[in-house]
C-alpha positions as CSV (number, residue, x, y, z in Angstrom):
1,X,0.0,0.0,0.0
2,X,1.8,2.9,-1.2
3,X,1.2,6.6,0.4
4,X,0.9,9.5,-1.5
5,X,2.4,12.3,-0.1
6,X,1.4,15.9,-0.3
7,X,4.4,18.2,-1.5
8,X,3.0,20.9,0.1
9,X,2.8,19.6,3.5
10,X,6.8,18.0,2.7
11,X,7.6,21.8,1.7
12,X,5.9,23.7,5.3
13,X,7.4,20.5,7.5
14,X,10.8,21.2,5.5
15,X,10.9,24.8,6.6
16,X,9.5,24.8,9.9
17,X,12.5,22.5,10.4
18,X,15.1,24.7,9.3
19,X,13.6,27.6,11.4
20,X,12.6,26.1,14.4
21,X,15.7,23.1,14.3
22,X,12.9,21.0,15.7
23,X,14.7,17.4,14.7
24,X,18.0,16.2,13.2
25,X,21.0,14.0,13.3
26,X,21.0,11.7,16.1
27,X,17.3,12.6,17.5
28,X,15.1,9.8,18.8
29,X,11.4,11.0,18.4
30,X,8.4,9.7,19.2
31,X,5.1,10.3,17.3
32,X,1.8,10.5,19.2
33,X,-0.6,8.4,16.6
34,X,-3.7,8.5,18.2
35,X,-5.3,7.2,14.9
36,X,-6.8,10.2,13.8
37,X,-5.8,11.8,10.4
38,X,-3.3,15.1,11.8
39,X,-1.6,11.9,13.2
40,X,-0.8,9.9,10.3
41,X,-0.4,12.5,8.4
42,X,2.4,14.1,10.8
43,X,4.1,10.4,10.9
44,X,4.2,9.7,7.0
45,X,5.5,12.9,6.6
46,X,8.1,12.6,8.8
47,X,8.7,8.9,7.3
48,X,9.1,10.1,4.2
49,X,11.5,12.8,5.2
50,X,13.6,10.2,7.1
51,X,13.9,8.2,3.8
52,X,15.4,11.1,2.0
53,X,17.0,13.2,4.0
54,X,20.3,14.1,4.5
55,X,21.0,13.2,8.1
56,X,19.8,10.1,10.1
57,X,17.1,10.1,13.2
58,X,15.2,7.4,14.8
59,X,11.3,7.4,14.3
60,X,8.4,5.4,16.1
61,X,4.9,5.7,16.4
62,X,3.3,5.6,20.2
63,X,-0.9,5.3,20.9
64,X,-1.8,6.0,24.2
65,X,-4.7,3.5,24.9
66,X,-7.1,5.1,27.7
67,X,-9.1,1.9,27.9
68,X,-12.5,3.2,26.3
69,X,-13.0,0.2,24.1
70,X,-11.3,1.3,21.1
71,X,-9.3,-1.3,19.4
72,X,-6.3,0.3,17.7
73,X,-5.4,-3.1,16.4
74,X,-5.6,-1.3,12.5
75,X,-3.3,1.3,13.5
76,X,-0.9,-1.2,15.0
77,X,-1.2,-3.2,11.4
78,X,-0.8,-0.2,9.7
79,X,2.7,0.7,10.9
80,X,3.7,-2.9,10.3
81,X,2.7,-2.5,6.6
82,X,4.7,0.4,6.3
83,X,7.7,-0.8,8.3
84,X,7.4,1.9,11.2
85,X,7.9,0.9,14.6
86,X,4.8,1.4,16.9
87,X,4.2,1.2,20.5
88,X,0.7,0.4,21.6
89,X,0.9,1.5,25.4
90,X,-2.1,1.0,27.2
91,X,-3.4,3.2,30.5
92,X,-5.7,3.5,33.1
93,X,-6.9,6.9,32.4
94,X,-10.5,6.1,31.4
95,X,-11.0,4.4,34.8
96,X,-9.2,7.4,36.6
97,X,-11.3,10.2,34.6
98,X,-14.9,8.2,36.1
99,X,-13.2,7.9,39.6
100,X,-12.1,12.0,39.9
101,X,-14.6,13.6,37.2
102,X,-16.6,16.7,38.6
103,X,-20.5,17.4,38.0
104,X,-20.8,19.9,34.5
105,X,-17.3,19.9,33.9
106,X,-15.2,19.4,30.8
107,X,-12.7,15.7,30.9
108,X,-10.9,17.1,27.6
109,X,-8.6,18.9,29.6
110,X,-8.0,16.4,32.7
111,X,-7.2,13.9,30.3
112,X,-5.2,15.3,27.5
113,X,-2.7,16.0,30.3
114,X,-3.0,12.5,31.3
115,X,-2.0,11.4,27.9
116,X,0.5,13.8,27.6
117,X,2.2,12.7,31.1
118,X,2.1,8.5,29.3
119,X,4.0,9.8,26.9
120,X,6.6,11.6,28.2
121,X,6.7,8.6,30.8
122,X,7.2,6.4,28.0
123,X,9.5,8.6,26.2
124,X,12.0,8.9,29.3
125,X,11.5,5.1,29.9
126,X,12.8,3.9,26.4
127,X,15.2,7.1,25.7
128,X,13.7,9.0,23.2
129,X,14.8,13.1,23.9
130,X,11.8,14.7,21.3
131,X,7.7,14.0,21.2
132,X,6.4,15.0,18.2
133,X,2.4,16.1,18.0
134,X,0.2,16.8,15.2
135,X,-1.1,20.2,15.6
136,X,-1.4,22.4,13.1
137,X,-1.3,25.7,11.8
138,X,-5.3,25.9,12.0
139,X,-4.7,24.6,15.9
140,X,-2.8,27.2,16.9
141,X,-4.9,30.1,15.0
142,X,-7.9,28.6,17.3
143,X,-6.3,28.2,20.1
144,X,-5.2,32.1,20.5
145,X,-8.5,33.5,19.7
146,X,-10.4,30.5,22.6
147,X,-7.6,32.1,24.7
148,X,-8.7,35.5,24.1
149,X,-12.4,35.2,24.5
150,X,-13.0,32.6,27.0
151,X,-10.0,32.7,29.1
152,X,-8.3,36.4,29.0
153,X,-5.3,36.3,27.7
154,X,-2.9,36.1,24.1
155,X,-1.1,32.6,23.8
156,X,-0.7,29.6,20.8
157,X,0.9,26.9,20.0
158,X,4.7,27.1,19.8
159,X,6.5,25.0,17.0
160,X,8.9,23.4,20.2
161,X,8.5,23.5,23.8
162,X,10.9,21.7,26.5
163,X,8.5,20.1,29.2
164,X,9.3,19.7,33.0
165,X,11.5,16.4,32.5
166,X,13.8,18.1,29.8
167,X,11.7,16.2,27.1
168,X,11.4,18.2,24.1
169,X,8.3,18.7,22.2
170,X,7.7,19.5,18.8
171,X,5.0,20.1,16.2
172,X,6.5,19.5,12.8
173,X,3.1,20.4,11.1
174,X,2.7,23.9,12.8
175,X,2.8,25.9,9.6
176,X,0.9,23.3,7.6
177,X,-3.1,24.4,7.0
178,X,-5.6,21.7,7.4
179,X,-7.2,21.7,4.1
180,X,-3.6,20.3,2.8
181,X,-4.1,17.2,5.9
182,X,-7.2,16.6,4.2
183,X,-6.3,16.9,0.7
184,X,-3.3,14.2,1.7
185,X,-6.2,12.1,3.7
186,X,-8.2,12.2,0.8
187,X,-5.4,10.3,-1.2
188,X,-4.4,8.0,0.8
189,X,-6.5,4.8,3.0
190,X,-5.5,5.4,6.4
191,X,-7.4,3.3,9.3
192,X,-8.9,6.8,11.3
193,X,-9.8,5.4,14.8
194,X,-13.1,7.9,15.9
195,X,-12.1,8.5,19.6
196,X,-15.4,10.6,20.1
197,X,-17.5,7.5,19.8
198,X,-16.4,6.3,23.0
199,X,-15.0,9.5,24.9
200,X,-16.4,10.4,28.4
201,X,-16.7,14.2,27.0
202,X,-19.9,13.1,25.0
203,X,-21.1,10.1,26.8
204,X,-24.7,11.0,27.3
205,X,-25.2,12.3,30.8
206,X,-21.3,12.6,31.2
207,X,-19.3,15.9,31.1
208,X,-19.8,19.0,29.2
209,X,-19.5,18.5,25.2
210,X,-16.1,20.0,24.1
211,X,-18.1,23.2,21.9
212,X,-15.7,25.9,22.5
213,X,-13.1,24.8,19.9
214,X,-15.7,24.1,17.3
215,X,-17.6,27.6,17.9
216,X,-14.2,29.2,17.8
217,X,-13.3,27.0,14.2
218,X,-16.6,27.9,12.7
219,X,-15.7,31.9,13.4
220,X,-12.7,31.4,11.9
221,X,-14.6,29.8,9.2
222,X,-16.6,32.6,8.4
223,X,-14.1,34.8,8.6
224,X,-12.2,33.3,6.0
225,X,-14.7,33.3,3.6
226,X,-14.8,37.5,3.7
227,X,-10.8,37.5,3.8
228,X,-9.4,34.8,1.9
229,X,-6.0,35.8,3.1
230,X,-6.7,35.5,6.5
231,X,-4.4,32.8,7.6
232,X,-1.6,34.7,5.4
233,X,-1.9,37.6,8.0
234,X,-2.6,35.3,11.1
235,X,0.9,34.5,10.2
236,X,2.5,37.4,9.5
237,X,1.3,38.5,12.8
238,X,2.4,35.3,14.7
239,X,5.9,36.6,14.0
240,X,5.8,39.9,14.7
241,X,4.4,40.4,17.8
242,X,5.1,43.8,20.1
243,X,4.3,43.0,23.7
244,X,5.3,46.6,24.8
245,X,2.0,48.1,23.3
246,X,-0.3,45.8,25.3
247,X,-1.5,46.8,29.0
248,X,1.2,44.3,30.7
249,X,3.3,46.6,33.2
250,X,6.3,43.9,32.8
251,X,6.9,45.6,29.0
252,X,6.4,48.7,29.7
253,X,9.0,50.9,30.1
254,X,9.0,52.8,33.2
């Protein structure tokens, strides 16, 4: 089964990596594949840049298995086809989410740190020094406006980020849009695992449904269709940002 890879996304991954120096010779990174499509996406890409790049870094696949019920046996078979290495690593985290979950609040949170924690547990255990995530550029866009309007303040996604155990993380797709995921999804048969269908976020009579994200996307959305370059300016301004002419009294000068 071959993959057909998008040039584009090659080309953003490409650069962000020159800018950012987010992997290279000698690294040991680990992908999260949680079998959605940012996931495989991210990890073919980087396959494919392993294959043909000039310097040499090891590459495996991890799925963090929080015990809903999903079988991520196709994701498992998937890597095998394609000769990447995979670790399946299965957690408790569903069964610690019902025991500490709090009436009309939101698991996302609670348990995307969770994940986040087996993996850099997992990372430190076998010796791999970078994570690698699939967020993209849309990700980041969305996260600084839900940071503006529903939680007061100005911050995104950064392409790397060193986390409290000296683990590096990085997000090779940062500068990639999602329309080219999907167009690359769209050519290719990947196994997408639906980790909604059993999620304790929209179990019926669970926790608050996850809506801010999608009310922020579908802004965004419209937004877009009145400024087709939108996302050329979001990242314009992503780079040049002047902290001094905001009301924090730590840049101001006195």
């Amino acid at each position: 089964m071959k993959i057909e890879y998008s040039k584009k996304i090659l080309k953003y991954v490409g650069r962000a990596n020159g800018e950012y120096k987010l992997f290279g010779e000698g690294d040991r990174v680990l992908v999260g594949l949680s079998g959605g499509k940012d996931s495989y996406v991210l990890l073919h890409t980087l396959n494919r840049i392993k294959q043909i790049a000039p310097f040499d870094f090891k590459l495996t696949a991890i799925t963090i298995d929080s015990m809903t019920g999903i079988d991520y046996s196709p994701v498992a078979e998937h890597c095998k086809k394609h000769g990447i290495e995979h670790i399946w690593y299965k957690t408790p985290i569903m069964e610690i989410l019902e025991e500490n979950k709090r009436k009309n609040s939101s698991a996302c949170g609670f348990c995307a740190r969770m994940r986040r924690g087996s993996i850099y547990s997992k990372a430190i255990e076998l010796g791999y020094n970078k994570i690698a995530l699939g967020h993209h550029f849309d990700d980041a866009v969305e996260t600084f406006f839900m940071g503006m309007f529903y939680n007061g303040m100005m911050r995104s996604m950064p392409p790397k980020y060193k986390a409290y155990n000296g683990i590096e993380v990085i997000r090779p797709l940062i500068r990639v849009r999602e329309k080219y995921i999907l167009g690359m999804l769209a050519k290719n048969d990947f196994p997408i695992i639906d980790g909604e269908e059993s999620c304790l976020a929209f179990k019926e009579g669970g926790e608050k449904q996850p809506y801010v994200r999608e009310q922020t996307r579908e802004l965004l959305k419209e937004l877009e269709e009145k400024y087709d370059r939108l996302y050329v300016s979001f990242e314009a301004a992503f780079k040049n940002i002047y902290p001094e002419t905001f009301l924090d009294s730590k840049f101001l000068e006195d």
